[in-house]
DSSP file (Angstrom, degrees, kcal/mol; ACC not computed):
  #  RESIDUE AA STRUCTURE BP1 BP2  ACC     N-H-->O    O-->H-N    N-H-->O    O-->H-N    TCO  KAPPA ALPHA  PHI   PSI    X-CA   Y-CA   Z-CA
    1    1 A X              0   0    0      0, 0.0     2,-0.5     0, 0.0    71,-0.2   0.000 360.0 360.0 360.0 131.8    0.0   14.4  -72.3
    2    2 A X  B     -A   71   0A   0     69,-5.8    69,-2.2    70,-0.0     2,-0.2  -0.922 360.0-177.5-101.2 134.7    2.3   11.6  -73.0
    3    3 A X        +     0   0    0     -2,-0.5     2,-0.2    67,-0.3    67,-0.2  -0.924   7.0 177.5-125.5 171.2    2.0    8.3  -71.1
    4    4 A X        -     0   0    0     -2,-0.2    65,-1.0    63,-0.0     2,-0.4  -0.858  29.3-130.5-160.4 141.3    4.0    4.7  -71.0
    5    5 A X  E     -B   68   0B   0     -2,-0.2    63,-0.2    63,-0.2    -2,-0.0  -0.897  26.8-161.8 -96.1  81.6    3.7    1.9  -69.2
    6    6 A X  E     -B   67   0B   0     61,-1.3    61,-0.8    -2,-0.4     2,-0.3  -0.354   6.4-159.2 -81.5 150.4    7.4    0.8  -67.7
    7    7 A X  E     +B   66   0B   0     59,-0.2     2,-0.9     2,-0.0    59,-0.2  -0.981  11.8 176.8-115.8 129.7    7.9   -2.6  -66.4
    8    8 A X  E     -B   65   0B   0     57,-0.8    57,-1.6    -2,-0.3     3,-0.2  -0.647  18.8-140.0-133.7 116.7   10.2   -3.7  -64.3
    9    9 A X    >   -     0   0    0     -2,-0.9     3,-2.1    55,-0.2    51,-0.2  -0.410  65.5 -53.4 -80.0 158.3   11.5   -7.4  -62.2
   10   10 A X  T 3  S+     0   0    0      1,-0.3    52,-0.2    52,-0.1    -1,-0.2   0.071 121.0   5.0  -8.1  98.3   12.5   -7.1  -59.3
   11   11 A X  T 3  S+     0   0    0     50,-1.1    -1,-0.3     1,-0.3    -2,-0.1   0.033  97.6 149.4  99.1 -27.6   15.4   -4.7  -57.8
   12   12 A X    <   -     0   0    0     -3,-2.1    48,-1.1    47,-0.1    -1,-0.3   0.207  32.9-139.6 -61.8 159.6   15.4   -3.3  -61.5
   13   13 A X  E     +E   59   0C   0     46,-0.2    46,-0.3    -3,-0.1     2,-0.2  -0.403  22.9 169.8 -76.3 166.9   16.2    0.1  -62.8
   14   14 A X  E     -E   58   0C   0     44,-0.9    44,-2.7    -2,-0.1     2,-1.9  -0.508  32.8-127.2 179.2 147.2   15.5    2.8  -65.0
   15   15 A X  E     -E   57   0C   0     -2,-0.2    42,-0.3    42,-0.2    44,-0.1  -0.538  41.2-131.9 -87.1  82.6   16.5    6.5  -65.6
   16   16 A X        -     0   0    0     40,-2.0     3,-0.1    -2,-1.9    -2,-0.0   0.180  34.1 -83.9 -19.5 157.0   12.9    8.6  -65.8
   17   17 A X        -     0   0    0      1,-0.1     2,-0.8    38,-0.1    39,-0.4   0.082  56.8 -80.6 -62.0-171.1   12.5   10.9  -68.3
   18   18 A X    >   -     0   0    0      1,-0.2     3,-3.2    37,-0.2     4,-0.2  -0.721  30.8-162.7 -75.2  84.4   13.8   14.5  -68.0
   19   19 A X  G > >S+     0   0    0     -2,-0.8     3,-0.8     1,-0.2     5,-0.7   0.802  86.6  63.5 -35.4 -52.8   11.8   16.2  -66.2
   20   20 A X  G 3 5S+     0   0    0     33,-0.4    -1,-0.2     1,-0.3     3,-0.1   0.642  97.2  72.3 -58.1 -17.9   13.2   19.9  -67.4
   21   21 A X  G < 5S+     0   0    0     -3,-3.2    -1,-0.3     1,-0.1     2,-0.2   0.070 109.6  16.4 -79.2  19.8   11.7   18.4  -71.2
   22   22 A X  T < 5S-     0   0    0     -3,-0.8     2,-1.6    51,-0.2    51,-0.2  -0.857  92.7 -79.6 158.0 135.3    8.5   18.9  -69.9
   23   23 A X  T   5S-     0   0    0     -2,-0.2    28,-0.3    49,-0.1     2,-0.2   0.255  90.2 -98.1 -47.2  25.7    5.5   20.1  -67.6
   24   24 A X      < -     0   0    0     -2,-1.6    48,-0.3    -5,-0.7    26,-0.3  -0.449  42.9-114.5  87.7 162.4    6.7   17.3  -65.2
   25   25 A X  E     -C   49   0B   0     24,-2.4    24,-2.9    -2,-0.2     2,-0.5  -0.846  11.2-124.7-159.0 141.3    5.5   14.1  -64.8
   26   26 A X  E     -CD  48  70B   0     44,-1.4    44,-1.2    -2,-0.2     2,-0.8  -0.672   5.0-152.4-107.2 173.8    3.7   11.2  -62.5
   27   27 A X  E     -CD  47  69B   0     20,-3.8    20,-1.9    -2,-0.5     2,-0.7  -0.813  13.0-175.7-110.9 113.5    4.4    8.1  -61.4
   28   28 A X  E     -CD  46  68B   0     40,-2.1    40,-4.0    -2,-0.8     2,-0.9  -0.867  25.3-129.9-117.3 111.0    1.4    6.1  -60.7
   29   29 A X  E     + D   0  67B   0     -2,-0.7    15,-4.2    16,-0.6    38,-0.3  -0.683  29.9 174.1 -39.3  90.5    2.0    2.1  -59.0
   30   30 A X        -     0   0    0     36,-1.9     2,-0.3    -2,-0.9    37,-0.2   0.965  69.6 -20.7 -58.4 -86.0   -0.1   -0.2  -61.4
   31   31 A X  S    S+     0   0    0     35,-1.8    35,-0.3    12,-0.1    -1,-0.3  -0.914 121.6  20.1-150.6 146.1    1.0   -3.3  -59.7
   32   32 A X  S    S-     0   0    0     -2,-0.3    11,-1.2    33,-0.2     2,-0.2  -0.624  90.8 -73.4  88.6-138.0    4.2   -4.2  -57.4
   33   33 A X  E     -F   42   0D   0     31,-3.0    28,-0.6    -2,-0.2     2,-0.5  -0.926  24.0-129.7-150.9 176.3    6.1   -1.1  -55.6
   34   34 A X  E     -FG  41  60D   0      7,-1.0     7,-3.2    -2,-0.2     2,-0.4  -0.934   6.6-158.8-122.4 128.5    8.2    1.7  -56.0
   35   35 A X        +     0   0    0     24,-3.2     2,-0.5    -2,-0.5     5,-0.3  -0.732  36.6 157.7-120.4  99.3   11.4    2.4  -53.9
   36   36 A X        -     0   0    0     -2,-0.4    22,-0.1     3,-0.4    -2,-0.1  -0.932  54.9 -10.4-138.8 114.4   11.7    5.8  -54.6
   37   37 A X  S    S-     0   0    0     -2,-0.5    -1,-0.2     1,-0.2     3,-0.1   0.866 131.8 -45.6  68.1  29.0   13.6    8.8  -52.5
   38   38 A X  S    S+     0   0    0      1,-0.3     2,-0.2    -3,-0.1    -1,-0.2   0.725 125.6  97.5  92.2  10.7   14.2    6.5  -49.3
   39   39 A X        -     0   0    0      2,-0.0     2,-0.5     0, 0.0    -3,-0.4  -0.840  63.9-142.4-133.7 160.7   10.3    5.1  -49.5
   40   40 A X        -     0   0    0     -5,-0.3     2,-0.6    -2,-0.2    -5,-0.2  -0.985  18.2-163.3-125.4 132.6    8.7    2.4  -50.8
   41   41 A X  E     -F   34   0D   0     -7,-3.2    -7,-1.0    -2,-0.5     3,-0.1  -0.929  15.1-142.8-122.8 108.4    4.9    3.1  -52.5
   42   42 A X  E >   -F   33   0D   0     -2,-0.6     3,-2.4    -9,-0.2   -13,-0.2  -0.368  38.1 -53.4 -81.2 171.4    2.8    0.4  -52.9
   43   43 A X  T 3  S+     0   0    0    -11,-1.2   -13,-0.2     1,-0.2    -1,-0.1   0.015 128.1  26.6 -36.8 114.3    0.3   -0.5  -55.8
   44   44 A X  T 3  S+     0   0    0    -15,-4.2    -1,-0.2     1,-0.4   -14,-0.1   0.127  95.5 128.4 125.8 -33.2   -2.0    2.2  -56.3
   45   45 A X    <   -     0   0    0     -3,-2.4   -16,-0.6   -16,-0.1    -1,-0.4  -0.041  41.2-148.4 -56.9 175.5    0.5    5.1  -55.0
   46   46 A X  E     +C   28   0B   0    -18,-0.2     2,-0.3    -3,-0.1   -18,-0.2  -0.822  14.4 178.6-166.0 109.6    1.4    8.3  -56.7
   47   47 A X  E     -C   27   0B   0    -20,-1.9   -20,-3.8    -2,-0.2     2,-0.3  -0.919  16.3-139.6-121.9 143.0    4.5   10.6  -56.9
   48   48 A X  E     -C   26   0B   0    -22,-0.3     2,-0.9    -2,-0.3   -22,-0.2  -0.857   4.5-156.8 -87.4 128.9    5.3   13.5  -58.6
   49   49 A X  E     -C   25   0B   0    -24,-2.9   -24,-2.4    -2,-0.3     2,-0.5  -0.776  24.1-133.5-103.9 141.3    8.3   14.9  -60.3
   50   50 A X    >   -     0   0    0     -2,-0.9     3,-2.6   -26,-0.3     2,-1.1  -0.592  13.2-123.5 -78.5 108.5    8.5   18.1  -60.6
   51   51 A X  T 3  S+     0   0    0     -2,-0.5   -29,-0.1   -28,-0.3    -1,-0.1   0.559 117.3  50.0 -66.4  23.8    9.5   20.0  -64.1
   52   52 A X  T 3  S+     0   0    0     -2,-1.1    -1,-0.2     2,-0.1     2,-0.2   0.279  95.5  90.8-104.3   9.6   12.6   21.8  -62.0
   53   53 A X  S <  S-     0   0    0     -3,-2.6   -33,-0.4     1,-0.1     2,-0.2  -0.552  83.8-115.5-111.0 158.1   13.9   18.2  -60.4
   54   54 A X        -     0   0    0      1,-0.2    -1,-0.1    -2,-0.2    -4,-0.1  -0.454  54.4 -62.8 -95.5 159.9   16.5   16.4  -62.4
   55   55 A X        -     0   0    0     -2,-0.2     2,-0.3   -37,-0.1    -1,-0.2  -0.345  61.3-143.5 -47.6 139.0   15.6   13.0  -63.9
   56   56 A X        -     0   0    0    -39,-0.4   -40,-2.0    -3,-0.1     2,-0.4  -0.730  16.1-106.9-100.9 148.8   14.8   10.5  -61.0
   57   57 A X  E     -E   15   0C   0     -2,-0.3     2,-0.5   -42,-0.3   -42,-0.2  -0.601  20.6-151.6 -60.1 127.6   15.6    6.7  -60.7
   58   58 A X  E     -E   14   0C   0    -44,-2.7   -44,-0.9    -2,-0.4     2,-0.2  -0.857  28.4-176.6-114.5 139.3   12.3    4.5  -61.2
   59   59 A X  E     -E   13   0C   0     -2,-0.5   -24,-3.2   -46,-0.3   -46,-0.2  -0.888  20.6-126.0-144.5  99.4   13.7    1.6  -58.9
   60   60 A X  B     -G   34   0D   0    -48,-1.1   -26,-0.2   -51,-0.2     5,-0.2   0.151  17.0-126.2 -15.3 149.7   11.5   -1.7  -58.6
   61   61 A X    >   -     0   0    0    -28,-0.6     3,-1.2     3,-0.5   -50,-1.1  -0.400  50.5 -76.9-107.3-167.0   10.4   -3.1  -55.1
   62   62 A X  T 3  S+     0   0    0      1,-0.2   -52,-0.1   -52,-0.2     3,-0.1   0.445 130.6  41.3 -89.9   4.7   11.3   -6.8  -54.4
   63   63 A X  T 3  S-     0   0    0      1,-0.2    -1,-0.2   -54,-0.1     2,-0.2   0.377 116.2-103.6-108.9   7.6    8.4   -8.1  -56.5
   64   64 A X    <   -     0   0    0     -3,-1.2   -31,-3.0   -55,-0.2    -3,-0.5  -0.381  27.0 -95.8 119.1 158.0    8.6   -5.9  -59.2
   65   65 A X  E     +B    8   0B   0    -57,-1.6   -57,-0.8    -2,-0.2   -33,-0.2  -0.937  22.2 171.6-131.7 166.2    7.0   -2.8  -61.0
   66   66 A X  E     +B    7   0B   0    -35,-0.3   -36,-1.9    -2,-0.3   -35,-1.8  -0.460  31.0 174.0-172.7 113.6    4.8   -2.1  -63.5
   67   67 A X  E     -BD   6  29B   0    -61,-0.8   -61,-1.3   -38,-0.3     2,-0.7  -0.836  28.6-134.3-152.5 124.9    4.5    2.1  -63.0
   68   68 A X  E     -BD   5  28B   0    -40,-4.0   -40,-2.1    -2,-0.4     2,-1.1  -0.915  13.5-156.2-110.8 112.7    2.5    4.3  -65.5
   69   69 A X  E     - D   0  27B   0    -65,-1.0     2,-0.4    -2,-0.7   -42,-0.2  -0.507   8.8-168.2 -75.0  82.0    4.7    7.3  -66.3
   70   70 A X  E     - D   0  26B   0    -44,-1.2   -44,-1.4    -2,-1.1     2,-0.4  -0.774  12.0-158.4 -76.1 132.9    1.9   10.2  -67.5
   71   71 A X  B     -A    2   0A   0    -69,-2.2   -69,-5.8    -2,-0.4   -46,-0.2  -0.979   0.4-148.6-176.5  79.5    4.2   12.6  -68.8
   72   72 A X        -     0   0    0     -2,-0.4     2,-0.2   -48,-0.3   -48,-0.2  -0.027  26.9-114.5 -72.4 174.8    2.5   16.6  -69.0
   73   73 A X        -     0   0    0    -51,-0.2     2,-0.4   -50,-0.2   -51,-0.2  -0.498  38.2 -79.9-111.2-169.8    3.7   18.7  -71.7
   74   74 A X        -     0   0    0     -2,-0.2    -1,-0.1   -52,-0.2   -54,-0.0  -0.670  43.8-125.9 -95.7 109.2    5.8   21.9  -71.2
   75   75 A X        -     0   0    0     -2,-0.4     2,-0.4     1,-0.1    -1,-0.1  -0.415  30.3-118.7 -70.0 147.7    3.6   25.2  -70.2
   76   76 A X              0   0    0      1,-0.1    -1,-0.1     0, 0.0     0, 0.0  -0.681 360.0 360.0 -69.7 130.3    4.3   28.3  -72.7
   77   77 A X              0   0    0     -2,-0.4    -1,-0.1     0, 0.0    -2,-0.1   0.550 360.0 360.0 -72.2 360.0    5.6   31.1  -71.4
């Protein structure tokens, strides 16, 4: 498992990994919020991307992110 810490001010961006490069991944709220798919997730939330979903937009809430991307590895077929 790979993880990262992302950080992010307020309103900010960032293009998630590739999901399809991988078993997946989650997104776990450390501090601030996630506005993600028409939702907002506060600190402490958790979403999953799925390894058939295209990369998602990690989007900041209006104080900020700080989002641990845990980052499974690829099953063998």
């Amino acid at each position: 498992m790979a993880a990262h810490m992302l950080r992010l001010g307020a309103g900010m961006a960032a293009t998630g990994p590739d999901p399809k490069q991988s078993g997946g991944y989650y997104l776990f709220v450390a501090n601030g919020s996630l506005d993600w798919a028409g939702k907002t997730y506060p600190r402490w939330s958790m979403v999953v991307v799925e390894p058939n979903e295209d990369a998602v937009e990690i989007r900041a809430g209006d104080k900020g992110l700080e989002v641990l991307v845990l980052q499974y590895p690829r099953e063998e077929e």
